[in-house]
mmCIF entry with sequence, helices, sheets and N, C-alpha, C, O atoms, coordinates in Angstrom:
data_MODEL
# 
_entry.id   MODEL 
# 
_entity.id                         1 
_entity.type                       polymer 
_entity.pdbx_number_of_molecules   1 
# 
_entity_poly.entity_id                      1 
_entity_poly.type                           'polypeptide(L)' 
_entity_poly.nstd_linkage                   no 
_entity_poly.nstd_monomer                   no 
_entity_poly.pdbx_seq_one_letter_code       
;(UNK)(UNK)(UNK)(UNK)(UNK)(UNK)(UNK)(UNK)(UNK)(UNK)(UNK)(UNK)(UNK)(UNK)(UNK)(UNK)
(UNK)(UNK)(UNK)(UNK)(UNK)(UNK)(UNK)(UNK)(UNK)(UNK)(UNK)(UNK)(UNK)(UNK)(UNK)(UNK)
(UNK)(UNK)(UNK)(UNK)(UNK)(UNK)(UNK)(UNK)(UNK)(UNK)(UNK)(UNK)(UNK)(UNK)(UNK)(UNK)
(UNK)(UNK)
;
_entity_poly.pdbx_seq_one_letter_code_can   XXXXXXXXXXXXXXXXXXXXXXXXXXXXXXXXXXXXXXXXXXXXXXXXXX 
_entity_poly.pdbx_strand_id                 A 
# 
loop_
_entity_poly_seq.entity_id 
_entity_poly_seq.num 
_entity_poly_seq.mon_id 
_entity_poly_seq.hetero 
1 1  UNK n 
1 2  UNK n 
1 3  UNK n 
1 4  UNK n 
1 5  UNK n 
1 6  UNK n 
1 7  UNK n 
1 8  UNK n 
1 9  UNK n 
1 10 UNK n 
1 11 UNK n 
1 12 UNK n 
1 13 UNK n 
1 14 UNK n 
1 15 UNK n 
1 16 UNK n 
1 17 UNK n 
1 18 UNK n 
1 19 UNK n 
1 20 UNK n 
1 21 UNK n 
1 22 UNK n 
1 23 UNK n 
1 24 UNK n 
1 25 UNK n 
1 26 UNK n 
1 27 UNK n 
1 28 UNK n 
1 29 UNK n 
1 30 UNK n 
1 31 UNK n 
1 32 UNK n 
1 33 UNK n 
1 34 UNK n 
1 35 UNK n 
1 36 UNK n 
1 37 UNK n 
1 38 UNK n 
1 39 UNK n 
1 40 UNK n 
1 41 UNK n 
1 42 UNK n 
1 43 UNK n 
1 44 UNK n 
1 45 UNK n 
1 46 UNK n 
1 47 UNK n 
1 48 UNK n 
1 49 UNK n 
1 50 UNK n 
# 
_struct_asym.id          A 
_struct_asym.entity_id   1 
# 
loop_
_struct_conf.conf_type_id 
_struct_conf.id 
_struct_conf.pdbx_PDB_helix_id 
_struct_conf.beg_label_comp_id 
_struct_conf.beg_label_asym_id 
_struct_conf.beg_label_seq_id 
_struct_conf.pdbx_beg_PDB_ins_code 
_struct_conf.end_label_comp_id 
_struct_conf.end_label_asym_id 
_struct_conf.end_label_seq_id 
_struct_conf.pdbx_end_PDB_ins_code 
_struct_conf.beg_auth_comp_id 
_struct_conf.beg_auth_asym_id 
_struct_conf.beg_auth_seq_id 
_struct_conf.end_auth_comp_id 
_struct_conf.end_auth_asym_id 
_struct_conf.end_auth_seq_id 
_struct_conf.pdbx_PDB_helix_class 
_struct_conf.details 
_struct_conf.pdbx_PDB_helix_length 
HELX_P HELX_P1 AA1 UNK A 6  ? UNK A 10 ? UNK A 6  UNK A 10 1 ? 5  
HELX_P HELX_P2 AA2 UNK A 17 ? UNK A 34 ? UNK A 17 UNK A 34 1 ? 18 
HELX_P HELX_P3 AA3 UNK A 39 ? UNK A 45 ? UNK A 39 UNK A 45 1 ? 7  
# 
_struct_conf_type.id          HELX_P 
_struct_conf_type.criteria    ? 
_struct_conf_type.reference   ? 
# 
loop_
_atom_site.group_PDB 
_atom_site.id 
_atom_site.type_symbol 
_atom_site.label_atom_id 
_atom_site.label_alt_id 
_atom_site.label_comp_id 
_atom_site.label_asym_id 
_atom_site.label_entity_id 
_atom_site.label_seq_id 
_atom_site.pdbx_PDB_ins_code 
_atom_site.Cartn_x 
_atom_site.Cartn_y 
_atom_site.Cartn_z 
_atom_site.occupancy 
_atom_site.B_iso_or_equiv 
_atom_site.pdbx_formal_charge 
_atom_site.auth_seq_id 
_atom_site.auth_comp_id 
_atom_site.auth_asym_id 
_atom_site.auth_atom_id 
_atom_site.pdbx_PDB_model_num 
ATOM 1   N N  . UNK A 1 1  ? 255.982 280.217 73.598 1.00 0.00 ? 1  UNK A N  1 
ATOM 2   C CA . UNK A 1 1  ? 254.891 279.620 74.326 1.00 0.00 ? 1  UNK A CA 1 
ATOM 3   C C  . UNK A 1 1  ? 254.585 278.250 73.716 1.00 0.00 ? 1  UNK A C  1 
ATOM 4   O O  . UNK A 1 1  ? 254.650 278.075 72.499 1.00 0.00 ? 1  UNK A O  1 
ATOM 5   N N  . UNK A 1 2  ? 254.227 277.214 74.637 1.00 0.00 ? 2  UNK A N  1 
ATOM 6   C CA . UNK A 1 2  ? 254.491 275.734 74.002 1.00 0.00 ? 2  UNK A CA 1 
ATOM 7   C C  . UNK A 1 2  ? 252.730 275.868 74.069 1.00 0.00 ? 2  UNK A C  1 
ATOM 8   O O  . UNK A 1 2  ? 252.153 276.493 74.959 1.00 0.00 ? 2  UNK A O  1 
ATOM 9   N N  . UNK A 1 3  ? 252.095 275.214 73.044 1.00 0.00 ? 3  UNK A N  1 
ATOM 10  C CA . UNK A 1 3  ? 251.148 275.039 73.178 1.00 0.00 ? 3  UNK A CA 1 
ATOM 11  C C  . UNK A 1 3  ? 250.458 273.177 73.519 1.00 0.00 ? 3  UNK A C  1 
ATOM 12  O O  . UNK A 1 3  ? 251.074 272.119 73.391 1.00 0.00 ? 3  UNK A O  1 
ATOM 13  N N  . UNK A 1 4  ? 249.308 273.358 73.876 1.00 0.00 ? 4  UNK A N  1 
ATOM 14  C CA . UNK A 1 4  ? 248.605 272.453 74.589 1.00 0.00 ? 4  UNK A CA 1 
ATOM 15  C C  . UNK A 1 4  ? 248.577 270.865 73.407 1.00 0.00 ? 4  UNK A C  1 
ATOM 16  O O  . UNK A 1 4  ? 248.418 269.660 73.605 1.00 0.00 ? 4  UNK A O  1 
ATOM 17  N N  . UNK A 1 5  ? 248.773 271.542 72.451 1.00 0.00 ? 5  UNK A N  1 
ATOM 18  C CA . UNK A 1 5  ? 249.533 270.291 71.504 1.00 0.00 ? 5  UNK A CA 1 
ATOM 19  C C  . UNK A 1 5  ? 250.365 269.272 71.249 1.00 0.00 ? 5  UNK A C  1 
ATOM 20  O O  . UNK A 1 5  ? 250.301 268.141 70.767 1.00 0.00 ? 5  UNK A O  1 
ATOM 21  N N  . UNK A 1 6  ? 251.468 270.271 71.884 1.00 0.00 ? 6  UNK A N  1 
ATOM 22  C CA . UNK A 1 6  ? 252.760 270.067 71.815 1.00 0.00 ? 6  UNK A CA 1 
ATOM 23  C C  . UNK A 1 6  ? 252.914 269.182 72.983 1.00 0.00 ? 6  UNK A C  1 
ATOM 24  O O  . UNK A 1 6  ? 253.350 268.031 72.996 1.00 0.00 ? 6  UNK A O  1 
ATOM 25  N N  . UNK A 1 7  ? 252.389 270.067 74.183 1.00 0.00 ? 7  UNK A N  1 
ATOM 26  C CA . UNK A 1 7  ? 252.555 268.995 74.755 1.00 0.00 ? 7  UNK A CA 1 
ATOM 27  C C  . UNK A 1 7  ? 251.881 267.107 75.005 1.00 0.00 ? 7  UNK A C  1 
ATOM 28  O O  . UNK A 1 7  ? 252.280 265.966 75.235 1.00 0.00 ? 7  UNK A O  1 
ATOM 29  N N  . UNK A 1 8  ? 251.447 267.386 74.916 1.00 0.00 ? 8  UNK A N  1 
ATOM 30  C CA . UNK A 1 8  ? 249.881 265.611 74.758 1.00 0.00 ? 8  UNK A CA 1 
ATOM 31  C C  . UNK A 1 8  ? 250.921 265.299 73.942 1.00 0.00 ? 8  UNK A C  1 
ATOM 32  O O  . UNK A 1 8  ? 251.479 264.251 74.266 1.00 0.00 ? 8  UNK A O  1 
ATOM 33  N N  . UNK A 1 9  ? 251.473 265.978 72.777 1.00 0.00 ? 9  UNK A N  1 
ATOM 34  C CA . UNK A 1 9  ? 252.389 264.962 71.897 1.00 0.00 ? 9  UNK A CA 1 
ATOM 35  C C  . UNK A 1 9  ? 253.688 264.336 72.331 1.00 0.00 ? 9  UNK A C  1 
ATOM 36  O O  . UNK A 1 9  ? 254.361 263.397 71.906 1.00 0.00 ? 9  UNK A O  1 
ATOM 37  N N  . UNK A 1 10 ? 253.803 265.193 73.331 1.00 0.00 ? 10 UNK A N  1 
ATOM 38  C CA . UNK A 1 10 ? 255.158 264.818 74.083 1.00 0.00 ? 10 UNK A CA 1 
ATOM 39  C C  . UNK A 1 10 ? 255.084 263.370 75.466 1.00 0.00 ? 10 UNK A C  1 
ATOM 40  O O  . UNK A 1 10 ? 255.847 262.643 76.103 1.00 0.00 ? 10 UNK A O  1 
ATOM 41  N N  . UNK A 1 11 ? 253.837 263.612 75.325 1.00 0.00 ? 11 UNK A N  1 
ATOM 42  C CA . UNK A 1 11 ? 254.083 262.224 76.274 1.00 0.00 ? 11 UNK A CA 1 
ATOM 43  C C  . UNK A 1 11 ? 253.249 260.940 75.438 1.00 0.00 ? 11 UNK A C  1 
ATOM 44  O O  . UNK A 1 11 ? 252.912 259.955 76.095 1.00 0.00 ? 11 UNK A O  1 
ATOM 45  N N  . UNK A 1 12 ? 252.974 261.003 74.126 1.00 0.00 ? 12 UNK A N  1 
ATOM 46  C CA . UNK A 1 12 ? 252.431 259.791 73.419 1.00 0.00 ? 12 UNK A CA 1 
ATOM 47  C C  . UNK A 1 12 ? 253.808 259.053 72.913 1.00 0.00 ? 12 UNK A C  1 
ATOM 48  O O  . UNK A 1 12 ? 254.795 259.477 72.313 1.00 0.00 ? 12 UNK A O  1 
ATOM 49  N N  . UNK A 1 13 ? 253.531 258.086 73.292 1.00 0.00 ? 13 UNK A N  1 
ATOM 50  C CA . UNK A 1 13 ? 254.434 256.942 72.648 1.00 0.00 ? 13 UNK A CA 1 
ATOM 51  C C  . UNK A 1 13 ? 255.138 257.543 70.506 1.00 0.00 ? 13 UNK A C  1 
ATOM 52  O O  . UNK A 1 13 ? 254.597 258.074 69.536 1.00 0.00 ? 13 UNK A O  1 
ATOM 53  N N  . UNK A 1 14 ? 256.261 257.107 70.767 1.00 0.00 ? 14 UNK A N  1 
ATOM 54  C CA . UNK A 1 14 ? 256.320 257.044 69.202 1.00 0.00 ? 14 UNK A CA 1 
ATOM 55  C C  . UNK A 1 14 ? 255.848 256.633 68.450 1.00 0.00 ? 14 UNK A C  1 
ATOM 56  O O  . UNK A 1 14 ? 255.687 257.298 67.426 1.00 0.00 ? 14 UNK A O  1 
ATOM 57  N N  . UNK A 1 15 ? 255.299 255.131 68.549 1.00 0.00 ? 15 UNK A N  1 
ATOM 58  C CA . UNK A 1 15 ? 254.995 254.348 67.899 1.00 0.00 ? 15 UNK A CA 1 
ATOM 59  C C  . UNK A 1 15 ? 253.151 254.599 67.339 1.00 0.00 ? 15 UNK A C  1 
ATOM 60  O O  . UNK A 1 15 ? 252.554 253.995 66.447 1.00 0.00 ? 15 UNK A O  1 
ATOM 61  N N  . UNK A 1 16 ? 252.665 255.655 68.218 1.00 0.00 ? 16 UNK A N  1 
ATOM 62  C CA . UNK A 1 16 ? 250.972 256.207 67.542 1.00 0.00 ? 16 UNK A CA 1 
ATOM 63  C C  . UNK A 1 16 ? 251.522 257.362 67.185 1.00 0.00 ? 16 UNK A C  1 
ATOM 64  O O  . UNK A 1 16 ? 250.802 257.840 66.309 1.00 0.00 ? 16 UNK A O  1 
ATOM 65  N N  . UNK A 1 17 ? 252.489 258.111 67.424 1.00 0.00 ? 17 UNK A N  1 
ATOM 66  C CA . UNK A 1 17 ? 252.488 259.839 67.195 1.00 0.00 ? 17 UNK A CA 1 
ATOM 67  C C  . UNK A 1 17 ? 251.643 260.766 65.931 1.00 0.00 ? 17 UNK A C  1 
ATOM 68  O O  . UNK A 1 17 ? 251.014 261.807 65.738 1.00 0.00 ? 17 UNK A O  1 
ATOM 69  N N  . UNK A 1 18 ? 252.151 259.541 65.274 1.00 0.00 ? 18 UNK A N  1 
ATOM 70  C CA . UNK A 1 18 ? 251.878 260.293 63.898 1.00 0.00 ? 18 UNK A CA 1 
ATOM 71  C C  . UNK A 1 18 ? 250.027 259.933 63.987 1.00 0.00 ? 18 UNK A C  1 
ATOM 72  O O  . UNK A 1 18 ? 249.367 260.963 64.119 1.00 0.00 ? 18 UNK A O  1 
ATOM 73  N N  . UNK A 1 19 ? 249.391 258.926 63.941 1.00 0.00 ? 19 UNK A N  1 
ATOM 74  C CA . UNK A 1 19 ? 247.969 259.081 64.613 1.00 0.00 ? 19 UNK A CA 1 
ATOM 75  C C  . UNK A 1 19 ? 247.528 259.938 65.125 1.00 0.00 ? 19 UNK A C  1 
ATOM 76  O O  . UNK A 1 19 ? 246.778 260.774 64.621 1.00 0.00 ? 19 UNK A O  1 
ATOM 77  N N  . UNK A 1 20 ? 248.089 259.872 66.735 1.00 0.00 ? 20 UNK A N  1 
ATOM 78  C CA . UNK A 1 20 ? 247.478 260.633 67.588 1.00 0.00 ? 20 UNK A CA 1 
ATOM 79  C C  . UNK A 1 20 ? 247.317 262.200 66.946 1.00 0.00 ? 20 UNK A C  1 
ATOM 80  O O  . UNK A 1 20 ? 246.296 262.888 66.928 1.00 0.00 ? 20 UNK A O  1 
ATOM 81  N N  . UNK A 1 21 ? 248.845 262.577 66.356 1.00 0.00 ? 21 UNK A N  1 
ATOM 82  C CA . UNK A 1 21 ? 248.862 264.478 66.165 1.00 0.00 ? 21 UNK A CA 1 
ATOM 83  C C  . UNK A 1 21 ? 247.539 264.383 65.084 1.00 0.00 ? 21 UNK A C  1 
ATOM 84  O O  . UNK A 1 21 ? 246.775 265.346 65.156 1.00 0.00 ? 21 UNK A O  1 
ATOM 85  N N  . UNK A 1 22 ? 247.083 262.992 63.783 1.00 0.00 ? 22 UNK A N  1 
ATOM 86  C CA . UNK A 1 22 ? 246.424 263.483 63.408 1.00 0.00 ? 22 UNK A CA 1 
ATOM 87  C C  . UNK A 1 22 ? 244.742 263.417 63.489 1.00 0.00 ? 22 UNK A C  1 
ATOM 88  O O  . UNK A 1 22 ? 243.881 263.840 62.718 1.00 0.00 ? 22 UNK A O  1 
ATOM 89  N N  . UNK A 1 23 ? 244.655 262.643 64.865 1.00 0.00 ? 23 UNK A N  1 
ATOM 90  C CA . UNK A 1 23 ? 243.678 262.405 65.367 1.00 0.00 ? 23 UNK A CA 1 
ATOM 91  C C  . UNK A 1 23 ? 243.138 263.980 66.484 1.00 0.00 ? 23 UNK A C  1 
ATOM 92  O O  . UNK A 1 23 ? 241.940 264.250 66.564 1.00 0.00 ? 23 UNK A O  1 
ATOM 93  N N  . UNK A 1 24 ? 243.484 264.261 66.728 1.00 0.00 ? 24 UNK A N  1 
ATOM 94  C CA . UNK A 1 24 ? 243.996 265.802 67.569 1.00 0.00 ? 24 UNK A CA 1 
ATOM 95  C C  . UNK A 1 24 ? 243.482 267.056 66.850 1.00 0.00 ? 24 UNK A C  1 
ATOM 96  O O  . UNK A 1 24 ? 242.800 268.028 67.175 1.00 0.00 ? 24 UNK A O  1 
ATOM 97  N N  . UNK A 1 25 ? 244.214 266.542 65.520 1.00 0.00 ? 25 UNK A N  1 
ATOM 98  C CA . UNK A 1 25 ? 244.117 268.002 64.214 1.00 0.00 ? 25 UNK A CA 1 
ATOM 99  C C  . UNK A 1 25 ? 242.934 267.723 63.999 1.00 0.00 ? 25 UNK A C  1 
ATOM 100 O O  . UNK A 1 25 ? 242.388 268.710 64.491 1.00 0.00 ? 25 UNK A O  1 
ATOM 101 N N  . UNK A 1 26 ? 241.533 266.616 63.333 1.00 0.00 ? 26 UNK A N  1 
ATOM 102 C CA . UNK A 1 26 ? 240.800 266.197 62.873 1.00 0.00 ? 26 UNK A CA 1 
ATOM 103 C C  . UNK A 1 26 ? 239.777 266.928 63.759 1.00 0.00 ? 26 UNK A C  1 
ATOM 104 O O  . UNK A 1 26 ? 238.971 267.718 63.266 1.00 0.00 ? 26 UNK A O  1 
ATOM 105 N N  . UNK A 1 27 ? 239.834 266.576 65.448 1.00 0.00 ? 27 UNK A N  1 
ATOM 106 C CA . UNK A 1 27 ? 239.201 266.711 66.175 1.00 0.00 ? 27 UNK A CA 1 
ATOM 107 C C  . UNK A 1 27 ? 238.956 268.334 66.099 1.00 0.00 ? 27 UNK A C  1 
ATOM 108 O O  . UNK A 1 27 ? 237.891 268.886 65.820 1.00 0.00 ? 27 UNK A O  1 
ATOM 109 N N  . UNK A 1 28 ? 239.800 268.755 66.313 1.00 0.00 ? 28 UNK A N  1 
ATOM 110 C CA . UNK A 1 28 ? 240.009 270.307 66.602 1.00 0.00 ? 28 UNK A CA 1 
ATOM 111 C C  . UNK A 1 28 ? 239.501 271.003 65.949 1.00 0.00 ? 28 UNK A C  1 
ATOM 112 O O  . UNK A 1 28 ? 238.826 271.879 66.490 1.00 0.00 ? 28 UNK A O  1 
ATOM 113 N N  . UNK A 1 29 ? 239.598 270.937 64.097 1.00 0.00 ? 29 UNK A N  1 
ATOM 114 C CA . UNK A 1 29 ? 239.361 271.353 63.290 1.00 0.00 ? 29 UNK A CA 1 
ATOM 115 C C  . UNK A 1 29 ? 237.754 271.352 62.886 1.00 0.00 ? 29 UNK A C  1 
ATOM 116 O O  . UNK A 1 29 ? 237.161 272.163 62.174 1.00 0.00 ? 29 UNK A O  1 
ATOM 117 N N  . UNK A 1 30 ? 237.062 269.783 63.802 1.00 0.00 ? 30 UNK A N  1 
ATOM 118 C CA . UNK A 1 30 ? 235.495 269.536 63.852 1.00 0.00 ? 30 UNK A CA 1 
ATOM 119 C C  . UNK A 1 30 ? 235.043 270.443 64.550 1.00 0.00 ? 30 UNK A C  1 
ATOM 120 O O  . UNK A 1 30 ? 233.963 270.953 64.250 1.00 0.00 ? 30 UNK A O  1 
ATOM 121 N N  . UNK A 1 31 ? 235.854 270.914 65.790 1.00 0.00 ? 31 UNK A N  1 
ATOM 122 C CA . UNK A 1 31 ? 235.633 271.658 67.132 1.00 0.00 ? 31 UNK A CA 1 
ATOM 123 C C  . UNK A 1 31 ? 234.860 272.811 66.963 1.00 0.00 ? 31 UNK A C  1 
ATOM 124 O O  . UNK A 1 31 ? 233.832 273.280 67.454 1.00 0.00 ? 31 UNK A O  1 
ATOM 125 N N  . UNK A 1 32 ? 236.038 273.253 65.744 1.00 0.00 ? 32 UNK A N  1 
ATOM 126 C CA . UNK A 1 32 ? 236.393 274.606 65.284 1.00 0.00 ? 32 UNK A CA 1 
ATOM 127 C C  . UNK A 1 32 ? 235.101 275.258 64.446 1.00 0.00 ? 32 UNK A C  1 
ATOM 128 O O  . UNK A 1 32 ? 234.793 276.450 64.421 1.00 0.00 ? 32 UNK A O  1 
ATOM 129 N N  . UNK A 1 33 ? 234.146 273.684 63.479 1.00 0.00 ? 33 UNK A N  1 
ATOM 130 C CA . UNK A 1 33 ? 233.281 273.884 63.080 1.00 0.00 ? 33 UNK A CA 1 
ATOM 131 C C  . UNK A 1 33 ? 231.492 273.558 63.736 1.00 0.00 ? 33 UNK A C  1 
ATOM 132 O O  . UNK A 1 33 ? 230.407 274.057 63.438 1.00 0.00 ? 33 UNK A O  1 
ATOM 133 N N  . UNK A 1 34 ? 231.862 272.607 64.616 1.00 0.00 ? 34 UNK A N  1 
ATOM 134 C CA . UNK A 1 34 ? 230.365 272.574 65.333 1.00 0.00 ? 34 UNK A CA 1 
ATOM 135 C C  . UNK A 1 34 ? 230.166 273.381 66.610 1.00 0.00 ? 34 UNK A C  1 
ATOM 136 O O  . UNK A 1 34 ? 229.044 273.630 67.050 1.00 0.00 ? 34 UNK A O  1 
ATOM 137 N N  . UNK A 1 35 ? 231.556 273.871 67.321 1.00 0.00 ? 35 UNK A N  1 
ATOM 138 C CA . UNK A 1 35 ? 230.870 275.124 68.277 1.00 0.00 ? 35 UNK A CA 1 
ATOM 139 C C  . UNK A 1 35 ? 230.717 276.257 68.213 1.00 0.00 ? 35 UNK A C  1 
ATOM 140 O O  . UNK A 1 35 ? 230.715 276.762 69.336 1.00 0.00 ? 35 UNK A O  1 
ATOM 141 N N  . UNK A 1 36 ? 230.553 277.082 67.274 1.00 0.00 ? 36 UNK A N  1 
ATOM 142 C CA . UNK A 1 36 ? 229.840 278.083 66.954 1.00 0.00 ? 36 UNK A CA 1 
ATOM 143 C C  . UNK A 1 36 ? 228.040 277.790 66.369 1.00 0.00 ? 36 UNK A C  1 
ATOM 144 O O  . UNK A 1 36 ? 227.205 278.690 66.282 1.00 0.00 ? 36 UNK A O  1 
ATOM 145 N N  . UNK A 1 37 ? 227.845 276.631 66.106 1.00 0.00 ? 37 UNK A N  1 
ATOM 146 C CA . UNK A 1 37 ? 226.973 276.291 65.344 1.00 0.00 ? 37 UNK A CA 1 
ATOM 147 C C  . UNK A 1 37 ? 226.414 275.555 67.078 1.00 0.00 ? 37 UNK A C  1 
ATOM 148 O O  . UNK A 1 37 ? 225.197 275.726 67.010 1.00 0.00 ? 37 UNK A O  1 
ATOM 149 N N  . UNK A 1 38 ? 226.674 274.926 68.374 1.00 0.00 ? 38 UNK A N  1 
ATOM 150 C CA . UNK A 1 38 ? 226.143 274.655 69.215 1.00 0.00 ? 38 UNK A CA 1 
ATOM 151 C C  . UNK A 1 38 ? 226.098 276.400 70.660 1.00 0.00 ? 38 UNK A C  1 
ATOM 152 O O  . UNK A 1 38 ? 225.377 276.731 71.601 1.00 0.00 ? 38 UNK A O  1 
ATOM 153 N N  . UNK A 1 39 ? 227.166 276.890 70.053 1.00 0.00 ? 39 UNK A N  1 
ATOM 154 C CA . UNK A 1 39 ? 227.038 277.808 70.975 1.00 0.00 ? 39 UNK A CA 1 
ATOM 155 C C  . UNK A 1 39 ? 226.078 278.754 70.566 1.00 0.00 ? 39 UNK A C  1 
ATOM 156 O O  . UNK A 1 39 ? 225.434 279.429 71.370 1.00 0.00 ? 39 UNK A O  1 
ATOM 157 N N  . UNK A 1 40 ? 225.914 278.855 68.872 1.00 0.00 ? 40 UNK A N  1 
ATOM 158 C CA . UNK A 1 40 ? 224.859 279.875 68.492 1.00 0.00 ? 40 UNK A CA 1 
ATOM 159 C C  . UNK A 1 40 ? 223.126 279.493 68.899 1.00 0.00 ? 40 UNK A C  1 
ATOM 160 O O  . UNK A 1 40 ? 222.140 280.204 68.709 1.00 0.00 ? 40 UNK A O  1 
ATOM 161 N N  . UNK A 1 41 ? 223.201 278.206 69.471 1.00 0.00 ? 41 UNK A N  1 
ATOM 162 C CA . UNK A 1 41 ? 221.918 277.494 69.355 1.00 0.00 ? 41 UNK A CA 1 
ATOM 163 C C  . UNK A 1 41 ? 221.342 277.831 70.984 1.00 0.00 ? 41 UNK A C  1 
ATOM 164 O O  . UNK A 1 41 ? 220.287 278.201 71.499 1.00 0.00 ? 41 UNK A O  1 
ATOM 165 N N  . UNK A 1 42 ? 222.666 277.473 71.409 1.00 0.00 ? 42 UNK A N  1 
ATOM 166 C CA . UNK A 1 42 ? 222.923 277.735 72.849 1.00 0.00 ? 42 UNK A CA 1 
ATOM 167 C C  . UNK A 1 42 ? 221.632 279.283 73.324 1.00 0.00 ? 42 UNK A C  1 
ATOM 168 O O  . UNK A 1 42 ? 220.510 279.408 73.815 1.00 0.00 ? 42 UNK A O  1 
ATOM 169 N N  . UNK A 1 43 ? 222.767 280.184 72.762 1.00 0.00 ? 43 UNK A N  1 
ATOM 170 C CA . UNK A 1 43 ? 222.578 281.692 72.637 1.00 0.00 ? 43 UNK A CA 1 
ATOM 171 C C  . UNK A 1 43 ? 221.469 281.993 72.379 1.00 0.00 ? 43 UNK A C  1 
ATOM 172 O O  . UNK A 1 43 ? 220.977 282.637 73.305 1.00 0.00 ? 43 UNK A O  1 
ATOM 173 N N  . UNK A 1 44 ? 220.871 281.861 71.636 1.00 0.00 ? 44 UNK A N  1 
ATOM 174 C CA . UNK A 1 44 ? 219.310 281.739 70.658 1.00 0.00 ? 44 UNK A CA 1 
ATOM 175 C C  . UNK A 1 44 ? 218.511 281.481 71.780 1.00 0.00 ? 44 UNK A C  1 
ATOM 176 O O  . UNK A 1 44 ? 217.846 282.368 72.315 1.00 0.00 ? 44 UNK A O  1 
ATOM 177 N N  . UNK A 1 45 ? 218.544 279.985 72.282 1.00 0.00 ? 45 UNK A N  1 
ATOM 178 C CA . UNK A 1 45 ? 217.343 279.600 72.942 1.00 0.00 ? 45 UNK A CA 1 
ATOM 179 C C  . UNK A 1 45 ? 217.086 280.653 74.420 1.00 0.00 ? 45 UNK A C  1 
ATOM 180 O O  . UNK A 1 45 ? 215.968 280.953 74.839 1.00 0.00 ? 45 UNK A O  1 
ATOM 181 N N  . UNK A 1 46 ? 218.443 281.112 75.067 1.00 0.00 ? 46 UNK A N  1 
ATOM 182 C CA . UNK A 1 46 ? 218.327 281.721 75.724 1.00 0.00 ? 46 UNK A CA 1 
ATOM 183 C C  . UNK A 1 46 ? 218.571 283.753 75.571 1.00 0.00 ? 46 UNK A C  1 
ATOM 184 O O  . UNK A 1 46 ? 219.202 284.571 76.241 1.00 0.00 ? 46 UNK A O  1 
ATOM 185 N N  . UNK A 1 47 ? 217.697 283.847 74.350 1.00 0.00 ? 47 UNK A N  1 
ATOM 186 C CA . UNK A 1 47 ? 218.038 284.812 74.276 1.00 0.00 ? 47 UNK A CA 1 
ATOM 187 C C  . UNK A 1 47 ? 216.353 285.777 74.168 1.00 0.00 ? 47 UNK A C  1 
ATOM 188 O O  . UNK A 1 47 ? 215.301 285.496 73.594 1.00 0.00 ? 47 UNK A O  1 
ATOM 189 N N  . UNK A 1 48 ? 216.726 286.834 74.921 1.00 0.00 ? 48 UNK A N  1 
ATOM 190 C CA . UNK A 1 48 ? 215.543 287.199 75.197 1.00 0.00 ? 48 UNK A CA 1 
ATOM 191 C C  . UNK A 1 48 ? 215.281 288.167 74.383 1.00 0.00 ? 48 UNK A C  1 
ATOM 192 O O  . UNK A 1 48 ? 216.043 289.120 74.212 1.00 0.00 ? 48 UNK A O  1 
ATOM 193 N N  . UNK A 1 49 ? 214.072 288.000 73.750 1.00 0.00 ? 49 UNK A N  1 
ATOM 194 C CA . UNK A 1 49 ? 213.514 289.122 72.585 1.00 0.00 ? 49 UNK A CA 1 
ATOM 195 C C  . UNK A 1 49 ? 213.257 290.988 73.269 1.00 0.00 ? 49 UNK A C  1 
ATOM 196 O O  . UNK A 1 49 ? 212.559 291.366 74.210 1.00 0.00 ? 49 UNK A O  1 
ATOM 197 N N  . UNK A 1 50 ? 214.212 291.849 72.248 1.00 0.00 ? 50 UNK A N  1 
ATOM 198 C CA . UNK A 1 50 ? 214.088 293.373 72.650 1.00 0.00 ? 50 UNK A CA 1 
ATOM 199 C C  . UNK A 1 50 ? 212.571 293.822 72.106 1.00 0.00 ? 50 UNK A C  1 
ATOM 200 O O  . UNK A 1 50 ? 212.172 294.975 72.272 1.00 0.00 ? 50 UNK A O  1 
# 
């Protein structure tokens, strides 16, 4: 299974590649840490007390 990586990398020029994959990783890895922390906030506000 090719992932959604792989491909975006496949149509960037050579000449940014090495950027872009690590502009991509940087992002992802932020992703990885502020949406649990926006989805938990998310959740919360709409969450109705038992």
């Amino acid at each position: 299974m090719v992932t959604l990586g792989a491909i975006i990398i496949l149509f960037i020029p050579r000449a940014v590649m090495a950027n872009s994959a690590a502009v991509m990783n940087t992002l992802r890895i932020i992703g990885g840490a502020i949406g649990p922390i926006i989805s938990g906030a998310i959740m919360q506000s709409y969450l109705v007390p038992v």
